[in-house]
Predicted model as a PDB file, atoms N, CA, C, CB and O in Angstrom, pLDDT in the B-factor column:
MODEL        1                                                                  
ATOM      1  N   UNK A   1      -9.665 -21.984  26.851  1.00 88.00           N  
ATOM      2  CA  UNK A   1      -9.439 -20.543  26.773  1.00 88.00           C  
ATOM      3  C   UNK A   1      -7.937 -20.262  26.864  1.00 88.00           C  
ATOM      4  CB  UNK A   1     -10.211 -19.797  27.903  1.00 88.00           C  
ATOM      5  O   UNK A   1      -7.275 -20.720  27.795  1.00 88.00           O  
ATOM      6  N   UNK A   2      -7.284 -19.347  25.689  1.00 94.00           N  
ATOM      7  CA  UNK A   2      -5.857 -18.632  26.179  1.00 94.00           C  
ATOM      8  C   UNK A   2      -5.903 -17.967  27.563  1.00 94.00           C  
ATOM      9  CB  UNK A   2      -5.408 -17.421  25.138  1.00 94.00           C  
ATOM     10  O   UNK A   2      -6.892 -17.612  28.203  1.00 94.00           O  
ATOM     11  N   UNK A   3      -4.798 -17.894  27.825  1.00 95.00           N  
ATOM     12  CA  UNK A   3      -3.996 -17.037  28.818  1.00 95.00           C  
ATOM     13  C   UNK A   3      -4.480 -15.686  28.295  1.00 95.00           C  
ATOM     14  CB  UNK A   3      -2.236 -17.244  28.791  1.00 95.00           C  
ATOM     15  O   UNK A   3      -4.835 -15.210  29.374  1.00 95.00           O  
ATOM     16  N   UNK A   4      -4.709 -14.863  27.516  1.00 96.00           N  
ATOM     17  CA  UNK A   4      -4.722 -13.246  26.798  1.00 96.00           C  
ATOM     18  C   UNK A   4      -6.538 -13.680  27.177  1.00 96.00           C  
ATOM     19  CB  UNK A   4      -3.923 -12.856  24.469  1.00 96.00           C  
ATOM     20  O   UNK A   4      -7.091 -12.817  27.860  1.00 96.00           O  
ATOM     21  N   UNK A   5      -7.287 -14.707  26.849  1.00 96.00           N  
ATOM     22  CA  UNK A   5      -8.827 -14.730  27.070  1.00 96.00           C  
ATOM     23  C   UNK A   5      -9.213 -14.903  28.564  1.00 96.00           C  
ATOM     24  CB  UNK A   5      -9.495 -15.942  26.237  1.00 96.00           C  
ATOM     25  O   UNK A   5     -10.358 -14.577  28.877  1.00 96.00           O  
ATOM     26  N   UNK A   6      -8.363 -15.391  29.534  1.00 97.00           N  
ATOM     27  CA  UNK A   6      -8.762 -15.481  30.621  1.00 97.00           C  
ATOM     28  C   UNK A   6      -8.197 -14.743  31.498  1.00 97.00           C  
ATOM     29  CB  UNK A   6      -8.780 -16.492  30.905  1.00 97.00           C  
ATOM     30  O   UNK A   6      -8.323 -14.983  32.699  1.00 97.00           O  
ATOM     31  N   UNK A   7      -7.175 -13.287  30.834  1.00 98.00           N  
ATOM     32  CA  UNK A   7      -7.147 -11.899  31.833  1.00 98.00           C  
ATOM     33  C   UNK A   7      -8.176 -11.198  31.117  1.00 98.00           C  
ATOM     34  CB  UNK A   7      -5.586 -10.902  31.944  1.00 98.00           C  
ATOM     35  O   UNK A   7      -8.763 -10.332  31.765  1.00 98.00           O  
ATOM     36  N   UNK A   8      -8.595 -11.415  29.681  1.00 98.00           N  
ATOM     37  CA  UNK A   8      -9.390 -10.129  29.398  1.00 98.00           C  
ATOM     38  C   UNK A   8     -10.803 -10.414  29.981  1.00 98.00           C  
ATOM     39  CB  UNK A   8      -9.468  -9.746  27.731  1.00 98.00           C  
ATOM     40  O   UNK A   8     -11.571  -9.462  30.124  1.00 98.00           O  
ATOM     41  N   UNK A   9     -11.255 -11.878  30.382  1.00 98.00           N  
ATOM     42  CA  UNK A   9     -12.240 -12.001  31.557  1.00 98.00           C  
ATOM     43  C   UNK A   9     -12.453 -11.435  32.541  1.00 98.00           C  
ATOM     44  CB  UNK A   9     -12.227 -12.795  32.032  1.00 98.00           C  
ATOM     45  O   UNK A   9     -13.441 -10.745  32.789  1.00 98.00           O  
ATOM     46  N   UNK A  10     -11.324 -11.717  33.389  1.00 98.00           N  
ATOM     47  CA  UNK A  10     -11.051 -10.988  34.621  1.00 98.00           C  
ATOM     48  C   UNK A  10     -11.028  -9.374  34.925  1.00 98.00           C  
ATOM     49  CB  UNK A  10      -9.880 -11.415  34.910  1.00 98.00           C  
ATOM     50  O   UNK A  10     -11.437  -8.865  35.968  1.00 98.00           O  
ATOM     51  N   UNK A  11     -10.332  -8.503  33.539  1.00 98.00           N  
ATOM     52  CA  UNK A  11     -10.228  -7.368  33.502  1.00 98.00           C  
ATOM     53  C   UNK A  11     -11.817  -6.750  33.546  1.00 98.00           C  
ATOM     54  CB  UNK A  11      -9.352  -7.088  32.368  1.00 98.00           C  
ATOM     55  O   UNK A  11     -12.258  -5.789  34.176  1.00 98.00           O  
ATOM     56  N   UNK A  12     -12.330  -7.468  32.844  1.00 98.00           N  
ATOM     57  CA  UNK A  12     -13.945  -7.669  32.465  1.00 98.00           C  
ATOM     58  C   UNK A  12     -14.539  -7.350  34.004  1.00 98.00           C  
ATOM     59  CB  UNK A  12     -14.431  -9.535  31.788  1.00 98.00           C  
ATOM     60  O   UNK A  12     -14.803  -6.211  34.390  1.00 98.00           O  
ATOM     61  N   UNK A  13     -14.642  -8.119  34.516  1.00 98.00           N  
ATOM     62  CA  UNK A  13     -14.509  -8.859  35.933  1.00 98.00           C  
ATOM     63  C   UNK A  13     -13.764  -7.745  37.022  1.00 98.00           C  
ATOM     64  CB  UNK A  13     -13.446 -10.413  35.742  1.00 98.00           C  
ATOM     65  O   UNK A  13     -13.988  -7.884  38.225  1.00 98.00           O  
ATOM     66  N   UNK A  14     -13.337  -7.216  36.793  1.00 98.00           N  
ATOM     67  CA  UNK A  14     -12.844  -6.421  38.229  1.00 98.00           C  
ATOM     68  C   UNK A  14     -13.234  -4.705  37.541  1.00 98.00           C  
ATOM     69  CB  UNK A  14     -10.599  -6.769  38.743  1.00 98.00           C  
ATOM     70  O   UNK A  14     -13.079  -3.805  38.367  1.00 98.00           O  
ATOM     71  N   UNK A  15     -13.638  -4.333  36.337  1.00 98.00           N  
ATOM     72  CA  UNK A  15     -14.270  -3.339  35.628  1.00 98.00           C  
ATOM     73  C   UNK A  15     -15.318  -3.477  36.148  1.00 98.00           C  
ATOM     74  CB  UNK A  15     -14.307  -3.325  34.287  1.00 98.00           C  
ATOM     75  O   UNK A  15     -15.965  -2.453  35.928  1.00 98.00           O  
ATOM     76  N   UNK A  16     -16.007  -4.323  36.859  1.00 98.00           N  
ATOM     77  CA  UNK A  16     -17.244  -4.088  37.437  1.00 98.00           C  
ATOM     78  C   UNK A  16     -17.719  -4.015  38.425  1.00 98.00           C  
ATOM     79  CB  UNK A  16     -17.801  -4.547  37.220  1.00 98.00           C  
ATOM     80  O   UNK A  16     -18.872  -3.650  38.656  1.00 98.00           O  
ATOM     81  N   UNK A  17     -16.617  -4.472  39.451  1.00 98.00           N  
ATOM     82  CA  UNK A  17     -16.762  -4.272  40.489  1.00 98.00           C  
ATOM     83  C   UNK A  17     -15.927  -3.209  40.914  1.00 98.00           C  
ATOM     84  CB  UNK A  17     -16.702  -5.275  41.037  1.00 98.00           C  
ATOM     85  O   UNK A  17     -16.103  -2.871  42.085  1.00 98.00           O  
ATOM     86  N   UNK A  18     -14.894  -2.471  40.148  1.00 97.00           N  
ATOM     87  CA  UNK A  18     -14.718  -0.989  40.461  1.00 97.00           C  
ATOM     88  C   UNK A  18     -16.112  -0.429  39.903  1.00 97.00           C  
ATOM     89  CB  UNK A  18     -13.279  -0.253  39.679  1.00 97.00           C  
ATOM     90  O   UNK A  18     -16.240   0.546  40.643  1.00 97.00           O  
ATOM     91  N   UNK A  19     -16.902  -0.424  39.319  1.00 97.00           N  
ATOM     92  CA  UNK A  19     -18.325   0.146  39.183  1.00 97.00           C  
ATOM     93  C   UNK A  19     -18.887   0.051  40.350  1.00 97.00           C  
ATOM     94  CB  UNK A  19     -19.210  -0.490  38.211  1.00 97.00           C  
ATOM     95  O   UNK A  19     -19.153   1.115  40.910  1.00 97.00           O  
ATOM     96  N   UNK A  20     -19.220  -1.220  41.035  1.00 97.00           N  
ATOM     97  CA  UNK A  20     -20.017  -1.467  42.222  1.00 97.00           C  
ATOM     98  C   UNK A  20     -19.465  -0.918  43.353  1.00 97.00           C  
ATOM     99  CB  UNK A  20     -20.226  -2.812  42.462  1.00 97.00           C  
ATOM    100  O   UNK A  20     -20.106  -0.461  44.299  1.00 97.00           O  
ATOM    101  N   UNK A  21     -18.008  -0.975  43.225  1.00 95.00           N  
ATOM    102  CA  UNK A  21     -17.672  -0.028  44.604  1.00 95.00           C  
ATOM    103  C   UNK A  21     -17.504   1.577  44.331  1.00 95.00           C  
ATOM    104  CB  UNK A  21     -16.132  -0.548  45.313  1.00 95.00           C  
ATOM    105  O   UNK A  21     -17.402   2.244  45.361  1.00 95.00           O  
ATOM    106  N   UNK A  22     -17.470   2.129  43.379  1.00 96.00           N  
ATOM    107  CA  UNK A  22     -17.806   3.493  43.271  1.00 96.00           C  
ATOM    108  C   UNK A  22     -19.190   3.910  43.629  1.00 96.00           C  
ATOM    109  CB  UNK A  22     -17.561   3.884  41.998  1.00 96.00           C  
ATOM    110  O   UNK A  22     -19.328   5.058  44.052  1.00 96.00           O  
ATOM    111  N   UNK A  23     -20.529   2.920  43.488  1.00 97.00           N  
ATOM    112  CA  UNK A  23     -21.589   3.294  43.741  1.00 97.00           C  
ATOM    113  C   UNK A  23     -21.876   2.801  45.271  1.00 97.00           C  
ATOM    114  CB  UNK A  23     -22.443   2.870  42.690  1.00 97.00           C  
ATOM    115  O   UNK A  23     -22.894   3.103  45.894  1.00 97.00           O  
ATOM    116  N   UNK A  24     -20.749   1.944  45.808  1.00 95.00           N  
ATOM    117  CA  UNK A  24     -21.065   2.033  47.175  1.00 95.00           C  
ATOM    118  C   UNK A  24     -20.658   3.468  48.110  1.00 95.00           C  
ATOM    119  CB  UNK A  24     -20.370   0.810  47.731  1.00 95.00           C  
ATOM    120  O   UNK A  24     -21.135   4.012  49.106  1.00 95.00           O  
ATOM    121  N   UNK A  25     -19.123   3.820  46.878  1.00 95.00           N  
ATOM    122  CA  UNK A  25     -19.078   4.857  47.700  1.00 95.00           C  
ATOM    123  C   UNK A  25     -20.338   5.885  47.377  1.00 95.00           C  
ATOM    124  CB  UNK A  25     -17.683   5.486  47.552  1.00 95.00           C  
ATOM    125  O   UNK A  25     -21.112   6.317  48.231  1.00 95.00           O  
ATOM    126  N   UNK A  26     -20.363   6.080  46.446  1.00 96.00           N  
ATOM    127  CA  UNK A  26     -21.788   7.627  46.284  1.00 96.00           C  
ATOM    128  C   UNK A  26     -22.326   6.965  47.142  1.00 96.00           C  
ATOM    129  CB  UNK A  26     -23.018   8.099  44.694  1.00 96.00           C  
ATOM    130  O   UNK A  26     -22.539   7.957  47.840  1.00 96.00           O  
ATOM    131  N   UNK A  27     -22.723   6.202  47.698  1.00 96.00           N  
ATOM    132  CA  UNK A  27     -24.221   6.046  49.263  1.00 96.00           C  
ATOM    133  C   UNK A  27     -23.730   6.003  49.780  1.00 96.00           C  
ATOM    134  CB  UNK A  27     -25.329   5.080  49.791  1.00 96.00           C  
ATOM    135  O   UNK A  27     -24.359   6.505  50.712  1.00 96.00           O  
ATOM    136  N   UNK A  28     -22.429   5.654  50.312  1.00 96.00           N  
ATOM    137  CA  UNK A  28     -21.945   5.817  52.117  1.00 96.00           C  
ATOM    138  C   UNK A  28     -22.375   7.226  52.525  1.00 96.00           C  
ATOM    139  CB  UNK A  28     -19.994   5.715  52.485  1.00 96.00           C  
ATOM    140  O   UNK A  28     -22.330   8.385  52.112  1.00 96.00           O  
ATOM    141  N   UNK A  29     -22.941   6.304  53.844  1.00 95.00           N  
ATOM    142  CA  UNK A  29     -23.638   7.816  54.593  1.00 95.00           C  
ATOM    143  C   UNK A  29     -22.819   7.947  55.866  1.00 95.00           C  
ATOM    144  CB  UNK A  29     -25.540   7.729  55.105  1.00 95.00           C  
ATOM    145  O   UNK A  29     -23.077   8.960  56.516  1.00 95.00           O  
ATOM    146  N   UNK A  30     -21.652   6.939  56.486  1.00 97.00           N  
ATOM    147  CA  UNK A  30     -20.771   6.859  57.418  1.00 97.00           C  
ATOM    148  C   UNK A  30     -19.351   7.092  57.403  1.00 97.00           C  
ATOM    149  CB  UNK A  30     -20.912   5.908  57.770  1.00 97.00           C  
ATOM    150  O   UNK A  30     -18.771   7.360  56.350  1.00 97.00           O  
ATOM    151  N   UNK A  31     -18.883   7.024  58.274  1.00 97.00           N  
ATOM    152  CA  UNK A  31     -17.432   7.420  57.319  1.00 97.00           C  
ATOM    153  C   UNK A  31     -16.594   5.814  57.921  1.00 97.00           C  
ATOM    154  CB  UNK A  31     -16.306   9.489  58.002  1.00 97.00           C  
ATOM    155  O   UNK A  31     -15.365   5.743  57.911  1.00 97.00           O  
ATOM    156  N   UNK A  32     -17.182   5.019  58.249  1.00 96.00           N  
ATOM    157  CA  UNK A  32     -16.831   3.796  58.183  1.00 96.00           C  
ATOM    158  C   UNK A  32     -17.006   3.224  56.711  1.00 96.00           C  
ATOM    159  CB  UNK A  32     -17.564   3.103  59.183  1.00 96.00           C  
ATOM    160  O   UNK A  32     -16.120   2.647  56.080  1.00 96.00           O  
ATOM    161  N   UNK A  33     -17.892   3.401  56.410  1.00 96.00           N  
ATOM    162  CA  UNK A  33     -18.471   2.832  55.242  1.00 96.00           C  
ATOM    163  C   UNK A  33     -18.227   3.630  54.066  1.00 96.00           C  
ATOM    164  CB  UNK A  33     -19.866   2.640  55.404  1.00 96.00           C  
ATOM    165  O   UNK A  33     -18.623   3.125  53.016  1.00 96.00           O  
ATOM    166  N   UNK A  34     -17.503   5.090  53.970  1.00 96.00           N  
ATOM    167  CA  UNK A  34     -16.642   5.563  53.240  1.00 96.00           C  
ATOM    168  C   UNK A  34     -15.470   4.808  52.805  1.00 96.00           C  
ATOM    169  CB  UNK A  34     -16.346   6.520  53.761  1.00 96.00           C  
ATOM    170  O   UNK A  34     -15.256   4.307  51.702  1.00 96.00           O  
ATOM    171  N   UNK A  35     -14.397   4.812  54.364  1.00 97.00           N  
ATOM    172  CA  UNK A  35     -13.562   4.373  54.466  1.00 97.00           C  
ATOM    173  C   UNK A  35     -13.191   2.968  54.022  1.00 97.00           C  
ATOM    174  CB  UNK A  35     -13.486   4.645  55.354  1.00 97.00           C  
ATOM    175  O   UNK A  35     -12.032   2.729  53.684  1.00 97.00           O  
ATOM    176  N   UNK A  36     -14.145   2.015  54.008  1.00 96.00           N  
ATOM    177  CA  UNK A  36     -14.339   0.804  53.648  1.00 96.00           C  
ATOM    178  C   UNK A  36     -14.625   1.205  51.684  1.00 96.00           C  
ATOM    179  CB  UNK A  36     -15.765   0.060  54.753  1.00 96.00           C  
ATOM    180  O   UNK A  36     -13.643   1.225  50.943  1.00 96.00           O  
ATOM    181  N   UNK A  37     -15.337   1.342  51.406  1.00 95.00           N  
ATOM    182  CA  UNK A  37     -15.594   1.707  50.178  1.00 95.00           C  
ATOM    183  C   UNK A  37     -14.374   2.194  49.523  1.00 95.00           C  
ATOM    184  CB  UNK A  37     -16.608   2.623  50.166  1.00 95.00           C  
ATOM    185  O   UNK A  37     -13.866   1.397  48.735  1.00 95.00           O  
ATOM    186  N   UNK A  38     -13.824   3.264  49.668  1.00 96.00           N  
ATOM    187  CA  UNK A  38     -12.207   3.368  49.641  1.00 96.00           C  
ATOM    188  C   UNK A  38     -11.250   2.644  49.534  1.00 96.00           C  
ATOM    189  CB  UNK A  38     -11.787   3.732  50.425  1.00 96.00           C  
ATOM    190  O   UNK A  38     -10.535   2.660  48.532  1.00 96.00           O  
ATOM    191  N   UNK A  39     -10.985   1.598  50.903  1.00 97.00           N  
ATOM    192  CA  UNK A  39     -10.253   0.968  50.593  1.00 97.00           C  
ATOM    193  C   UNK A  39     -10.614  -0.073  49.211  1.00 97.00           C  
ATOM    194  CB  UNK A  39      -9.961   0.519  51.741  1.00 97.00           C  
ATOM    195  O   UNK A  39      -9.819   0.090  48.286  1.00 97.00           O  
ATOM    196  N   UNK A  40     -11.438  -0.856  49.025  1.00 97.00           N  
ATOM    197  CA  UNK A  40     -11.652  -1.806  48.323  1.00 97.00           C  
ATOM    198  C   UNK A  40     -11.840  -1.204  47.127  1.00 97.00           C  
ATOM    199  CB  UNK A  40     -12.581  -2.598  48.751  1.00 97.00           C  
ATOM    200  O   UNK A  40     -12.441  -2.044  46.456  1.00 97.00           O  
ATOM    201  N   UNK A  41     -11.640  -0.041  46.342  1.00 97.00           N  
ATOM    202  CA  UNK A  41     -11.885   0.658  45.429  1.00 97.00           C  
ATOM    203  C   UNK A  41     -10.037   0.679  45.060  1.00 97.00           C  
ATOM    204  CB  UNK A  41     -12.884   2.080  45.865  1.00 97.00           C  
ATOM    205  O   UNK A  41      -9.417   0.274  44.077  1.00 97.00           O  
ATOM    206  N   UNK A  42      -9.691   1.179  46.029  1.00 98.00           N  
ATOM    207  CA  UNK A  42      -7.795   1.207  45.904  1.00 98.00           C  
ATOM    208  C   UNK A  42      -7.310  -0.652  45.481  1.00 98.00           C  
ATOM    209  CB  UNK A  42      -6.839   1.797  48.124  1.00 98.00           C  
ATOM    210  O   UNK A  42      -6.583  -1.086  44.588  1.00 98.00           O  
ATOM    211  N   UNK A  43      -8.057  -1.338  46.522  1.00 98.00           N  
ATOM    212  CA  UNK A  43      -7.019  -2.679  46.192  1.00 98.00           C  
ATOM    213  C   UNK A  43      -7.808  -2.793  44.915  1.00 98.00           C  
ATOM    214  CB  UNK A  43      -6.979  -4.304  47.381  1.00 98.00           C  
ATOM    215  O   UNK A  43      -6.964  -3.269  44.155  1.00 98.00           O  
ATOM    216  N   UNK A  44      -9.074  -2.623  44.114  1.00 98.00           N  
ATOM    217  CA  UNK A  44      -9.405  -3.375  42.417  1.00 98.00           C  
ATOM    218  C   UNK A  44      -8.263  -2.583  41.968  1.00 98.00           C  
ATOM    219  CB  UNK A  44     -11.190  -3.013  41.348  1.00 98.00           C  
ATOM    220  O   UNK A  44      -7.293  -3.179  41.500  1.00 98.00           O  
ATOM    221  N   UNK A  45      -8.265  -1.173  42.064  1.00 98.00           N  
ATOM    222  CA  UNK A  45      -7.183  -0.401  41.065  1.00 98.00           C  
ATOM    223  C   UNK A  45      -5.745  -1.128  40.853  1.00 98.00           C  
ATOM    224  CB  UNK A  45      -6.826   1.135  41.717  1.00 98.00           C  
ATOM    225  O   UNK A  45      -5.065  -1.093  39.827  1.00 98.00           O  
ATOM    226  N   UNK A  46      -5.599  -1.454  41.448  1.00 98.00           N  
ATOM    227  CA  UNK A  46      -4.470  -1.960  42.012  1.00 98.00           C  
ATOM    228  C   UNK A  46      -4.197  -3.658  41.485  1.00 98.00           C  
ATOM    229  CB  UNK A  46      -4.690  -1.766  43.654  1.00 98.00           C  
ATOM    230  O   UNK A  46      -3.090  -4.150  41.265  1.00 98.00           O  
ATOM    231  N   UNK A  47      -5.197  -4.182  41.394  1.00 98.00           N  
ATOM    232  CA  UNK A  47      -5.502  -5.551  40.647  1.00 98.00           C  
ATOM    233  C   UNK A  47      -5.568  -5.353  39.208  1.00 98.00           C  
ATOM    234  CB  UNK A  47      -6.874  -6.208  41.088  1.00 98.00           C  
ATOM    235  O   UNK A  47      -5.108  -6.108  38.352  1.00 98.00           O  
ATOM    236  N   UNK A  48      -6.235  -4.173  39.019  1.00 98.00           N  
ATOM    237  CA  UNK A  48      -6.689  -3.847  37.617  1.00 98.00           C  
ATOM    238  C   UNK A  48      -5.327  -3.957  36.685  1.00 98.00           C  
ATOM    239  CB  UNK A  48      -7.415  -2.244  37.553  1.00 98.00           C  
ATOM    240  O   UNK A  48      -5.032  -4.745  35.786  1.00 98.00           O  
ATOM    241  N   UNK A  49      -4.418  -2.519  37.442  1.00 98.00           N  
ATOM    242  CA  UNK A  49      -3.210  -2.179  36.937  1.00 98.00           C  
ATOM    243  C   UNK A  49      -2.509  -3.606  36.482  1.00 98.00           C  
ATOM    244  CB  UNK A  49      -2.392  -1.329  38.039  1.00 98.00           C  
ATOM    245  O   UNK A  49      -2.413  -3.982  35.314  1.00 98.00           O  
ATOM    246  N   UNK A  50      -2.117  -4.204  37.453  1.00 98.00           N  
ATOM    247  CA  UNK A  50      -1.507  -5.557  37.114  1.00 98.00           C  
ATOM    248  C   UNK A  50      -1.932  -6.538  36.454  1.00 98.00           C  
ATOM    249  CB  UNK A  50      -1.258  -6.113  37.962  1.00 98.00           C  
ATOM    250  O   UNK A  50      -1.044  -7.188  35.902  1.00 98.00           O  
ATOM    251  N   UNK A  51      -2.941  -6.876  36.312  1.00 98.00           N  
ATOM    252  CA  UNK A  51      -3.741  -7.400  35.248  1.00 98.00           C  
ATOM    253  C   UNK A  51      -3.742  -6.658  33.749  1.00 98.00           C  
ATOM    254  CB  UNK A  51      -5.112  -7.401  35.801  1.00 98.00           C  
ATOM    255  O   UNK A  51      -3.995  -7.295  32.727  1.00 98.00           O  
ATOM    256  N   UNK A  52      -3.500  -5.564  33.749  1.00 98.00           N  
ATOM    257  CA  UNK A  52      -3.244  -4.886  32.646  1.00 98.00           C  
ATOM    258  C   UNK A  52      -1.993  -4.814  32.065  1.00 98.00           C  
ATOM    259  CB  UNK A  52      -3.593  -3.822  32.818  1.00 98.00           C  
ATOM    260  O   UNK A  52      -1.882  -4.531  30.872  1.00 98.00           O  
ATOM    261  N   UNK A  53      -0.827  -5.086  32.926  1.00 97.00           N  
ATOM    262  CA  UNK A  53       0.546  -5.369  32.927  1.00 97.00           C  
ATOM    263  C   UNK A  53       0.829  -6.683  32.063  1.00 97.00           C  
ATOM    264  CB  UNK A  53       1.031  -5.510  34.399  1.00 97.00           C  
ATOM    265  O   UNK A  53       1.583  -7.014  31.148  1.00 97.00           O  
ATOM    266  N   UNK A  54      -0.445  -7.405  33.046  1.00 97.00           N  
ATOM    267  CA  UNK A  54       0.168  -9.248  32.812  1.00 97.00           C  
ATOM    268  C   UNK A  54      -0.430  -9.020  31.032  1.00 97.00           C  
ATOM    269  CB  UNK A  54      -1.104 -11.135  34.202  1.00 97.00           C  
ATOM    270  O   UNK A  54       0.418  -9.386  30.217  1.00 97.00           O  
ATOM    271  N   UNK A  55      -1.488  -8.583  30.534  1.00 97.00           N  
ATOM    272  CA  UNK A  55      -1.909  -8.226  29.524  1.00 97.00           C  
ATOM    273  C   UNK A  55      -0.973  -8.199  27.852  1.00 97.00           C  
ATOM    274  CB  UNK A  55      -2.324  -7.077  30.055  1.00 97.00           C  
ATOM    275  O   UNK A  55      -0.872  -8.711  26.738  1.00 97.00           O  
ATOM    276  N   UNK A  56      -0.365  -6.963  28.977  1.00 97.00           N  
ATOM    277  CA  UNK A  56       0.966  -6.769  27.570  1.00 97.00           C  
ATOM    278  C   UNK A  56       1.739  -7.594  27.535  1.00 97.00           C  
ATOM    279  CB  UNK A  56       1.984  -5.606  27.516  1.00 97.00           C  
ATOM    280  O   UNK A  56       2.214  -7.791  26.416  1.00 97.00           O  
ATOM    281  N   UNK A  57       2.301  -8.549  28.778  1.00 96.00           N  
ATOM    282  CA  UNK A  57       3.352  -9.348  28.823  1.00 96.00           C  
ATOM    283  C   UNK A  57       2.512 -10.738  27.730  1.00 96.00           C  
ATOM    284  CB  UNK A  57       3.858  -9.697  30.681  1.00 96.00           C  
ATOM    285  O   UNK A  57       3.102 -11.439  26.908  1.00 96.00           O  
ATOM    286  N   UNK A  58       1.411 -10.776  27.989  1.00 95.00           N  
ATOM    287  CA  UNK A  58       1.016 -11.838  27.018  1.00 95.00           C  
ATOM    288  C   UNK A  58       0.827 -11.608  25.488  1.00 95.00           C  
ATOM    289  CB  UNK A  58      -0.183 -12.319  27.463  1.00 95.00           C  
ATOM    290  O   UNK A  58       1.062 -12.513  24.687  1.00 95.00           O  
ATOM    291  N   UNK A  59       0.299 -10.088  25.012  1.00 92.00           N  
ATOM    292  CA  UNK A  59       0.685  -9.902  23.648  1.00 92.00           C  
ATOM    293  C   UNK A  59       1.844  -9.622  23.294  1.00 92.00           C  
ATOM    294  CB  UNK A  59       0.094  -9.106  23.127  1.00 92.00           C  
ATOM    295  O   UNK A  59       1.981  -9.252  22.128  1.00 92.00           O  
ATOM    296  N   UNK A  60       2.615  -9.675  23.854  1.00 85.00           N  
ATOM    297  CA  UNK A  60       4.173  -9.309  23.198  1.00 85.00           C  
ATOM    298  C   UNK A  60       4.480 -10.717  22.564  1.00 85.00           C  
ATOM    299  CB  UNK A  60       5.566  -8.798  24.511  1.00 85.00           C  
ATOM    300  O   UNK A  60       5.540 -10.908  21.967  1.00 85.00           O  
TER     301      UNK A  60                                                      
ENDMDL                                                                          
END                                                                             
């Protein structure tokens, strides 16, 4: 696999688990478990972005 095939995996790959943690947040019924849901919703974004970065640096 290229380098450009094994971020667009991953991008793949963390697109879904910002899915899974958005639907953890809609059920948090605590605000622990908000708060938790939250955070781990911020660090994918945050993976995502840069992975989307490393992206362009590989089609250029």
């Amino acid at each position: 696999m290229s380098e450009k095939d094994l971020l667009l995996k991953e991008i793949e790959d963390i697109r879904f688990l910002m899915k899974l943690a958005y639907f953890k947040l809609s059920v948090a019924n605590e605000n622990a478990l908000v708060e938790s849901a939250v955070l781990e919703l911020r660090s994918l974004e945050v993976k995502h972005a840069y992975l989307l970065n490393k992206l362009k640096e590989v089609e250029k």
